[in-house]
N, CA, C and O atoms as a GROMACS GRO file, in nm:
protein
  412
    1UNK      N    1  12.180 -15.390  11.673
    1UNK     CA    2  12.072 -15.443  11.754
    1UNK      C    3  11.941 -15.372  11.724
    1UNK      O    4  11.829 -15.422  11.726
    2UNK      N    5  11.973 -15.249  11.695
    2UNK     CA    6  11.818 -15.164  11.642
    2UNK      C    7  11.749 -15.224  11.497
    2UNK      O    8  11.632 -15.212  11.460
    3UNK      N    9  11.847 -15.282  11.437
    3UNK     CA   10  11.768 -15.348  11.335
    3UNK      C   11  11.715 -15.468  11.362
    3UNK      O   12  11.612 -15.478  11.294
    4UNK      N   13  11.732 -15.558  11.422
    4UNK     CA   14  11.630 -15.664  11.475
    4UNK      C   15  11.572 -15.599  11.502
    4UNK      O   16  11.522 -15.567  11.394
    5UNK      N   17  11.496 -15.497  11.626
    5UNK     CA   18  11.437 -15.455  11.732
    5UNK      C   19  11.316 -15.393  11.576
    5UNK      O   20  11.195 -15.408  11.565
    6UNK      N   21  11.399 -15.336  11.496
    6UNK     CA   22  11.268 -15.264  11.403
    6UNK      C   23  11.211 -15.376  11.238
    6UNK      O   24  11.133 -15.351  11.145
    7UNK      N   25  11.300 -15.499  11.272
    7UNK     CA   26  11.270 -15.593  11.161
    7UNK      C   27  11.131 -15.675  11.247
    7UNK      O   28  11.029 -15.721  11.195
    8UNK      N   29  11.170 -15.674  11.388
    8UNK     CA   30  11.063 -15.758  11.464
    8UNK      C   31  10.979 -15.700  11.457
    8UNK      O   32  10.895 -15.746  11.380
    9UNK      N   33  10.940 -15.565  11.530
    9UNK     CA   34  10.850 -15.476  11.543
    9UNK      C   35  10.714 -15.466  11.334
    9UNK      O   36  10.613 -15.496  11.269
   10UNK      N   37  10.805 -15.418  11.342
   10UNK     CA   38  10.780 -15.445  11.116
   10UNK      C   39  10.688 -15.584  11.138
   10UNK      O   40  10.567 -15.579  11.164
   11UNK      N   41  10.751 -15.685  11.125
   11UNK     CA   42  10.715 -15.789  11.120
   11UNK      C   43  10.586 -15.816  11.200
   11UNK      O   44  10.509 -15.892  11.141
   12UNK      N   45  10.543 -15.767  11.332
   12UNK     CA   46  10.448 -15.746  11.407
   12UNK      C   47  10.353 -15.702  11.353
   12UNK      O   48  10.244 -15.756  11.332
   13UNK      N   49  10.392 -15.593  11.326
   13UNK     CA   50  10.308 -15.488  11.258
   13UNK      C   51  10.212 -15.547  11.125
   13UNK      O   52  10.090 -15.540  11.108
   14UNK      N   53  10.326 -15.609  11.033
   14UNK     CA   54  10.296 -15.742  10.939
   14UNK      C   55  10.129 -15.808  10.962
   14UNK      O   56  10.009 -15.790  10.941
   15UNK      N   57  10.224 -15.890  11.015
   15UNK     CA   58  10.125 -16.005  11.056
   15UNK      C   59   9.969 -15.942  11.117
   15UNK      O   60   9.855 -15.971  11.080
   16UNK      N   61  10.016 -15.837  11.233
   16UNK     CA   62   9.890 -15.795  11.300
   16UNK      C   63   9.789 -15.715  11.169
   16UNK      O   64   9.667 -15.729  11.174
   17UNK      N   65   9.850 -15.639  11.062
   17UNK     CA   66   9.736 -15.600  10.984
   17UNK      C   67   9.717 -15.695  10.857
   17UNK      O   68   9.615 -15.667  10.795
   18UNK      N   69   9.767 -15.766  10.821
   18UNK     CA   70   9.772 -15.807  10.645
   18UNK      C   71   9.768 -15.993  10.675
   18UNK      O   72   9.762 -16.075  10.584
   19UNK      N   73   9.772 -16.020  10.794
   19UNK     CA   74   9.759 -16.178  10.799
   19UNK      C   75   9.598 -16.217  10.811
   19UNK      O   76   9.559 -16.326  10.769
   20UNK      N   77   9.524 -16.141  10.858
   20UNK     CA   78   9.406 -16.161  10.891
   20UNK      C   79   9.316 -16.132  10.747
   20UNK      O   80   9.193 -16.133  10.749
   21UNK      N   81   9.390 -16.109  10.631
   21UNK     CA   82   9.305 -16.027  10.527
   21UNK      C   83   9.335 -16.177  10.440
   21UNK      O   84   9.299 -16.171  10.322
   22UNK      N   85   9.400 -16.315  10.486
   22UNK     CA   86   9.375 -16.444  10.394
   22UNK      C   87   9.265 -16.512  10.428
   22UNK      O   88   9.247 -16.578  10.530
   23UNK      N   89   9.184 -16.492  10.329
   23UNK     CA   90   9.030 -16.629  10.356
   23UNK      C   91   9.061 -16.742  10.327
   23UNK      O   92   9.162 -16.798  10.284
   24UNK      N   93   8.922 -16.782  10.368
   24UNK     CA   94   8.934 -16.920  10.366
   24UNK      C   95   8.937 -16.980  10.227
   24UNK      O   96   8.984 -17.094  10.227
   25UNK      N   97   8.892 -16.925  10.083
   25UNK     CA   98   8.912 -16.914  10.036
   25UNK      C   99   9.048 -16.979   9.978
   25UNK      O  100   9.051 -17.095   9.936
   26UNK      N  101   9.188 -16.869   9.980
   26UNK     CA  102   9.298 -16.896   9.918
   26UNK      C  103   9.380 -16.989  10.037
   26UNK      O  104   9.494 -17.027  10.011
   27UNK      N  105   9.310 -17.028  10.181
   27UNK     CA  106   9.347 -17.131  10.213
   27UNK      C  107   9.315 -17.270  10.186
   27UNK      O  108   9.384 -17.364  10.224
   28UNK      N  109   9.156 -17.286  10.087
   28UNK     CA  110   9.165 -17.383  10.066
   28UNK      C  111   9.185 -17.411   9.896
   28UNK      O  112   9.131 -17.499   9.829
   29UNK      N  113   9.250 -17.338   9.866
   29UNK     CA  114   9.353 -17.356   9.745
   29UNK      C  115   9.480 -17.367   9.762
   29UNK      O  116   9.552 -17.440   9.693
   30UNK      N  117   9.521 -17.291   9.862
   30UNK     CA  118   9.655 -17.382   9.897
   30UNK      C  119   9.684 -17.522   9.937
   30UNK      O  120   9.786 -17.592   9.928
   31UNK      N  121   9.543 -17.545   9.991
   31UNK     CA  122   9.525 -17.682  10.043
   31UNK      C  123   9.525 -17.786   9.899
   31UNK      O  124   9.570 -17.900   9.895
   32UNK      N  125   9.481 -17.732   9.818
   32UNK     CA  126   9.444 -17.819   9.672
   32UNK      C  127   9.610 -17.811   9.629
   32UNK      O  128   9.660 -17.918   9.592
   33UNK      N  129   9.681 -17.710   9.632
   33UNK     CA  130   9.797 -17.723   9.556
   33UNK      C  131   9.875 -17.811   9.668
   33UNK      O  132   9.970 -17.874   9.621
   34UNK      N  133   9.858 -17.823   9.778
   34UNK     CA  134   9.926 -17.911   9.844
   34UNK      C  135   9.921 -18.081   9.822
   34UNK      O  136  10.021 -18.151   9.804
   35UNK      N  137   9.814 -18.117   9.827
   35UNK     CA  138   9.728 -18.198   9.785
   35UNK      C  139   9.834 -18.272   9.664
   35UNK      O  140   9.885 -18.384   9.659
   36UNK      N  141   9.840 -18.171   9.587
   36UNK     CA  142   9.864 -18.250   9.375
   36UNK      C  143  10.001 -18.263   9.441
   36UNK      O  144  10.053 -18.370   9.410
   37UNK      N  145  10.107 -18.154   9.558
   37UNK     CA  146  10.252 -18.197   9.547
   37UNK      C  147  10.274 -18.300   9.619
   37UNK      O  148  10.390 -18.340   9.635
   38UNK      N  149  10.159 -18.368   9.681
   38UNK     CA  150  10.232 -18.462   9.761
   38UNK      C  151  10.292 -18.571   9.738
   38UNK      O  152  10.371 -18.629   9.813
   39UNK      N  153  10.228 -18.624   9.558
   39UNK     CA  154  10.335 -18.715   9.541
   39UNK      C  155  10.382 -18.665   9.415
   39UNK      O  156  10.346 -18.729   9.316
   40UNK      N  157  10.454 -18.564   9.397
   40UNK     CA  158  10.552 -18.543   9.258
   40UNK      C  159  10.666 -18.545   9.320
   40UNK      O  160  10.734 -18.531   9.218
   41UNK      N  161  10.758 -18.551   9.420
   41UNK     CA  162  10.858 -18.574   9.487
   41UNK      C  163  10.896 -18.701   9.422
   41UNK      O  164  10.982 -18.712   9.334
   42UNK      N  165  10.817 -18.808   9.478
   42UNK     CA  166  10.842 -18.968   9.468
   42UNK      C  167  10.836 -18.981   9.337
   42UNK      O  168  10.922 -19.059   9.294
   43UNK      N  169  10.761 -18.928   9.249
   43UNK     CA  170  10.692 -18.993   9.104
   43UNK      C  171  10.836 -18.869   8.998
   43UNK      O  172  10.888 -18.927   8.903
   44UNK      N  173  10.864 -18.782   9.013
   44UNK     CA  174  10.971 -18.729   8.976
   44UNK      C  175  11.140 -18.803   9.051
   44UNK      O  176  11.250 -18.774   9.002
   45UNK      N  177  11.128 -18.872   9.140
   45UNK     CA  178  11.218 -18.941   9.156
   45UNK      C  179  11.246 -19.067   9.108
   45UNK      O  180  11.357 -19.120   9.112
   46UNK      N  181  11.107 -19.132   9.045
   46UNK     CA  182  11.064 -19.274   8.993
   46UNK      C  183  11.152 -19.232   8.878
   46UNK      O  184  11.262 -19.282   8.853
   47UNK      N  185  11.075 -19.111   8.791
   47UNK     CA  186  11.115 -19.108   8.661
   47UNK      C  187  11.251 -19.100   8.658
   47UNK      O  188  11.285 -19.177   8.568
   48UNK      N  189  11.370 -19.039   8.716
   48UNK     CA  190  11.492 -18.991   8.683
   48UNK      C  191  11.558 -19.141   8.720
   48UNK      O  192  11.642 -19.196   8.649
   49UNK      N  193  11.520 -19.180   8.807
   49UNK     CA  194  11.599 -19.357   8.834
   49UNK      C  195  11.652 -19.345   8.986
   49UNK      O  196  11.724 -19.430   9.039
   50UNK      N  197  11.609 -19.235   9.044
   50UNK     CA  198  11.708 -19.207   9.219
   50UNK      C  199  11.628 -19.310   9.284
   50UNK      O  200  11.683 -19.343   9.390
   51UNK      N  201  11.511 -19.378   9.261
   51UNK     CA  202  11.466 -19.486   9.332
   51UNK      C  203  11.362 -19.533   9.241
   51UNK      O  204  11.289 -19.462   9.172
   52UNK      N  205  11.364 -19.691   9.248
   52UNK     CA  206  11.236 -19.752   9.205
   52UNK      C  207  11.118 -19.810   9.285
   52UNK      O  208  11.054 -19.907   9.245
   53UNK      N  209  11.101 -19.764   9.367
   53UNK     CA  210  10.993 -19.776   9.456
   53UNK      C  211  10.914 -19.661   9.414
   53UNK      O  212  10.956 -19.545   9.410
   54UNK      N  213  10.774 -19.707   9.378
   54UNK     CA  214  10.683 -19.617   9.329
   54UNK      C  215  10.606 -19.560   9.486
   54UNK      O  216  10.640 -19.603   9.596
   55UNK      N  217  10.473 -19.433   9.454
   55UNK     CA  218  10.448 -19.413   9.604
   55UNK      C  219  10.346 -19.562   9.597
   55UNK      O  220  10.319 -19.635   9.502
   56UNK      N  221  10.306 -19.567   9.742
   56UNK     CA  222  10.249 -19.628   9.776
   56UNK      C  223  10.087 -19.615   9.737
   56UNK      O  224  10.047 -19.499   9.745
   57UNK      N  225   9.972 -19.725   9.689
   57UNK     CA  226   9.899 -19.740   9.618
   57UNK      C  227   9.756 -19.660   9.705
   57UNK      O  228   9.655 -19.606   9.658
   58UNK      N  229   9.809 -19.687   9.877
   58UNK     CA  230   9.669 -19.644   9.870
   58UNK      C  231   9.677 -19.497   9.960
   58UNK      O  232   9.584 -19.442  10.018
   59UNK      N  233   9.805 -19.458   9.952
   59UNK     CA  234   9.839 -19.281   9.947
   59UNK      C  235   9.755 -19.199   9.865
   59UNK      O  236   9.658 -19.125   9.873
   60UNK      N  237   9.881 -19.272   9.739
   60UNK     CA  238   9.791 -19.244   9.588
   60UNK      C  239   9.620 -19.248   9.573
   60UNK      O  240   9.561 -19.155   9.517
   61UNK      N  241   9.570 -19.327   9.612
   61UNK     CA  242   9.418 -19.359   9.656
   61UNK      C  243   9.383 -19.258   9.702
   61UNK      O  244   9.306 -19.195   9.628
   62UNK      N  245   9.411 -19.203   9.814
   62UNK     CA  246   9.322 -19.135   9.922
   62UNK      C  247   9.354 -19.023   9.874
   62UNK      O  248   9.261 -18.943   9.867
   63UNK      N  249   9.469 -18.980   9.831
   63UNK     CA  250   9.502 -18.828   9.752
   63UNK      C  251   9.395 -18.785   9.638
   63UNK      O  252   9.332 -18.680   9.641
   64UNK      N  253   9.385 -18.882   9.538
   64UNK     CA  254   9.323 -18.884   9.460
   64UNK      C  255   9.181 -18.842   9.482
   64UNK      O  256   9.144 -18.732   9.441
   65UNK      N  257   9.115 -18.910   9.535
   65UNK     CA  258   8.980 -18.972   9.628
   65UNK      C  259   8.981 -18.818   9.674
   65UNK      O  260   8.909 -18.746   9.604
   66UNK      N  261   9.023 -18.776   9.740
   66UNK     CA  262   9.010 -18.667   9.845
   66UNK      C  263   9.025 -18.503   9.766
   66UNK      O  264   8.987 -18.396   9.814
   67UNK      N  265   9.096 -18.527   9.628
   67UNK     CA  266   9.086 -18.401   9.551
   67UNK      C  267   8.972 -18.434   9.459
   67UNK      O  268   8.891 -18.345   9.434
   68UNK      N  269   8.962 -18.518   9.421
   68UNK     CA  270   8.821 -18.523   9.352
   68UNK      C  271   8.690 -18.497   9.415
   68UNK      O  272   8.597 -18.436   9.363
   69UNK      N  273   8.692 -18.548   9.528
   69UNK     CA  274   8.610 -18.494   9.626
   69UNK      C  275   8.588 -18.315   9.639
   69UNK      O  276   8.474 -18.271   9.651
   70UNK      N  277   8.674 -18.246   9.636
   70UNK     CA  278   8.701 -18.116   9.590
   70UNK      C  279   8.674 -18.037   9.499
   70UNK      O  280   8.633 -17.921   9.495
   71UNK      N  281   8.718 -18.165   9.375
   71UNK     CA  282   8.681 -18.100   9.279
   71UNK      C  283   8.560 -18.096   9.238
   71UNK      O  284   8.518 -18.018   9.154
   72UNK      N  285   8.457 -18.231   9.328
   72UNK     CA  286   8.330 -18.211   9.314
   72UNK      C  287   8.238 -18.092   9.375
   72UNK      O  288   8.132 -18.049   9.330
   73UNK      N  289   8.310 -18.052   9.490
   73UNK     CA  290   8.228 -17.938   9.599
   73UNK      C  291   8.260 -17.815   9.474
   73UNK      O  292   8.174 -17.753   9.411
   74UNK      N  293   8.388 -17.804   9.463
   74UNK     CA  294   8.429 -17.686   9.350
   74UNK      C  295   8.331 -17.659   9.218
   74UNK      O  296   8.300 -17.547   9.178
   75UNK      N  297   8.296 -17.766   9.169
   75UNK     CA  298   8.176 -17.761   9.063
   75UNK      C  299   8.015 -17.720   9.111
   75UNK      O  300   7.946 -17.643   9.045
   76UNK      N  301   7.982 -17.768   9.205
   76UNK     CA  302   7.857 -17.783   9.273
   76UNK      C  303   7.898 -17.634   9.375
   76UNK      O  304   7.799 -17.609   9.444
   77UNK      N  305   7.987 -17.555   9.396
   77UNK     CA  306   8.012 -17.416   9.417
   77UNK      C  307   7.984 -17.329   9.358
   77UNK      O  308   7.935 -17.222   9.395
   78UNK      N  309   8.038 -17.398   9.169
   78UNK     CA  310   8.081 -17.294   9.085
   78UNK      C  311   8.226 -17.214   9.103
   78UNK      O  312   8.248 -17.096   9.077
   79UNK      N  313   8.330 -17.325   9.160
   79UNK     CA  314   8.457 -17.227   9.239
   79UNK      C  315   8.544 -17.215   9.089
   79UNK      O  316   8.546 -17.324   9.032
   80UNK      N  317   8.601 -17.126   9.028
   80UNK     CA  318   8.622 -17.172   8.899
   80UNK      C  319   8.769 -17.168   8.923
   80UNK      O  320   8.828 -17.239   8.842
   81UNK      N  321   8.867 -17.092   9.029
   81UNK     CA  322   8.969 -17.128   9.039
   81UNK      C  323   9.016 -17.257   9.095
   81UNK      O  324   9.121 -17.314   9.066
   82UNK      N  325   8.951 -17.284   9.156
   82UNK     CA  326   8.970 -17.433   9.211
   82UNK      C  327   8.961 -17.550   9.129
   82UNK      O  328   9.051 -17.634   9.118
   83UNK      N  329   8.815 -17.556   9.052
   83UNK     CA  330   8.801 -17.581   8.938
   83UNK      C  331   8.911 -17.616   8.853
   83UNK      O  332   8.931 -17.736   8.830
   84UNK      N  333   9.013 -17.490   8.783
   84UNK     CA  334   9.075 -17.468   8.709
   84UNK      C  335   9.247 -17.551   8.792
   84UNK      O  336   9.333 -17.618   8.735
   85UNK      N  337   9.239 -17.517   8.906
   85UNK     CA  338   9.351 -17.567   8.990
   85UNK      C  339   9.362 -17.716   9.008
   85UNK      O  340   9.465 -17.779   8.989
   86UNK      N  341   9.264 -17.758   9.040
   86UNK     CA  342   9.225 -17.912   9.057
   86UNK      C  343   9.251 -17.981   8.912
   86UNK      O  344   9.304 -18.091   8.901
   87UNK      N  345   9.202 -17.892   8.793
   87UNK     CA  346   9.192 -17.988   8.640
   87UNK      C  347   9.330 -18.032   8.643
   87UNK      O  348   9.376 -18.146   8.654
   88UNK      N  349   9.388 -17.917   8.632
   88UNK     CA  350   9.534 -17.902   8.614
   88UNK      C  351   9.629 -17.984   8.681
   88UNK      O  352   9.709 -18.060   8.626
   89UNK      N  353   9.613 -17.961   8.828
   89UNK     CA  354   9.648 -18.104   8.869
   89UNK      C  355   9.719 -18.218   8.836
   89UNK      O  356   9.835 -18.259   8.827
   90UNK      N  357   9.532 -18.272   8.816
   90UNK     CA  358   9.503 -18.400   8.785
   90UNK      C  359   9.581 -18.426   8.651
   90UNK      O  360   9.633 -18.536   8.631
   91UNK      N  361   9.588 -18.330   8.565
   91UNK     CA  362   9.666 -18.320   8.411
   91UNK      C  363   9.779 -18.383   8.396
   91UNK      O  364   9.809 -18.486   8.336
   92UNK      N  365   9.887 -18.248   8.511
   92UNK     CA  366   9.995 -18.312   8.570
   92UNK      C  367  10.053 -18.424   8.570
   92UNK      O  368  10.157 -18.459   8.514
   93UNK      N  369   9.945 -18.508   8.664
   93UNK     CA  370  10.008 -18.580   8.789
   93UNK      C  371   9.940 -18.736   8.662
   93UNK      O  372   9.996 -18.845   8.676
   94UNK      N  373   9.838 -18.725   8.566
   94UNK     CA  374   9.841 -18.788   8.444
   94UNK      C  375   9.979 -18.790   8.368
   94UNK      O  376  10.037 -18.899   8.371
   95UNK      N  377  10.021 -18.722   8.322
   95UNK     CA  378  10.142 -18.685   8.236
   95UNK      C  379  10.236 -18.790   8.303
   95UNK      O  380  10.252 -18.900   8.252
   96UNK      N  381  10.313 -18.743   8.449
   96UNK     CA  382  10.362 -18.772   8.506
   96UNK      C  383  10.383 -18.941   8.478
   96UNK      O  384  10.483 -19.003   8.443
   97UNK      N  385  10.249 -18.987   8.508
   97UNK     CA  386  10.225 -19.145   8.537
   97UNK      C  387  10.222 -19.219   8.387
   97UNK      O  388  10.253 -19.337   8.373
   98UNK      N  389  10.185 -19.140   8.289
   98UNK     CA  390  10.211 -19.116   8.136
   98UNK      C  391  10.398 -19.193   8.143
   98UNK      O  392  10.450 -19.298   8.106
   99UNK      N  393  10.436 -19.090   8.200
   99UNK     CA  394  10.580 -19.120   8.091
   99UNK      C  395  10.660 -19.232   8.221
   99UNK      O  396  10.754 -19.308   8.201
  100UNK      N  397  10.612 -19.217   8.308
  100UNK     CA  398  10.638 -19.352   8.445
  100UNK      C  399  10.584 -19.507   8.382
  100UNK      O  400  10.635 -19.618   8.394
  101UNK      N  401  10.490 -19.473   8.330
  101UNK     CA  402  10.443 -19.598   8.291
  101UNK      C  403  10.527 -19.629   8.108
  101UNK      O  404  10.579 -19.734   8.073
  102UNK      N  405  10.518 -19.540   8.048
  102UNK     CA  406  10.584 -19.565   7.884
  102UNK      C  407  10.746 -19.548   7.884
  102UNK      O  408  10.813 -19.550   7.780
  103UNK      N  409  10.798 -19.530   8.010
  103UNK     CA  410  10.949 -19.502   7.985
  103UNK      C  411  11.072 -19.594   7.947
  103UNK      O  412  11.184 -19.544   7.933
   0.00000   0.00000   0.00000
């Protein structure tokens, strides 16, 4: 029981000094990498054959739409990881639709 009592406490301790030290920053790069996974689930499931229902067109749309949008503030920032996070992406999630579409 003393080890919960000092894994919780730890954990307290955690959070209360080293959670407050994430900016906004690497939250809104997590937000960008969230962004590109939202449809490699479906589009990696297209490709293997577990379903042929592609995602839906105007998901795809607004995902799109909404990181480019990003990637425009990111340029007009100068953010170069974001920048670099966003290209990449988009690279990806090209490739992806690459071999979805030629398979």
């Amino acid at each position: 029981m003393s080890y919960i009592v000092t894994f919780y406490n730890n954990s307290i301790e955690f959070f209360k000094t080293r959670l407050n030290k994430i900016s906004a920053e690497t939250l809104g790069w997590l937000a960008n990498i969230a962004l590109h996974a939202a449809t490699i689930p479906s589009l990696l499931a297209l490709m293997t054959g577990i379903t042929d229902k592609s995602p839906s067109l105007d998901v795809v749309l607004m995902l799109w739409f909404s990181l480019a949008l990003l990637f425009f503030r990111s340029v007009l920032l100068k953010d170069l990881l974001n920048i670099v996070t966003i290209s990449v992406g988009f690279m990806v999630q090209a490739v992806f639709l690459v071999l979805i579409f030629f398979k």
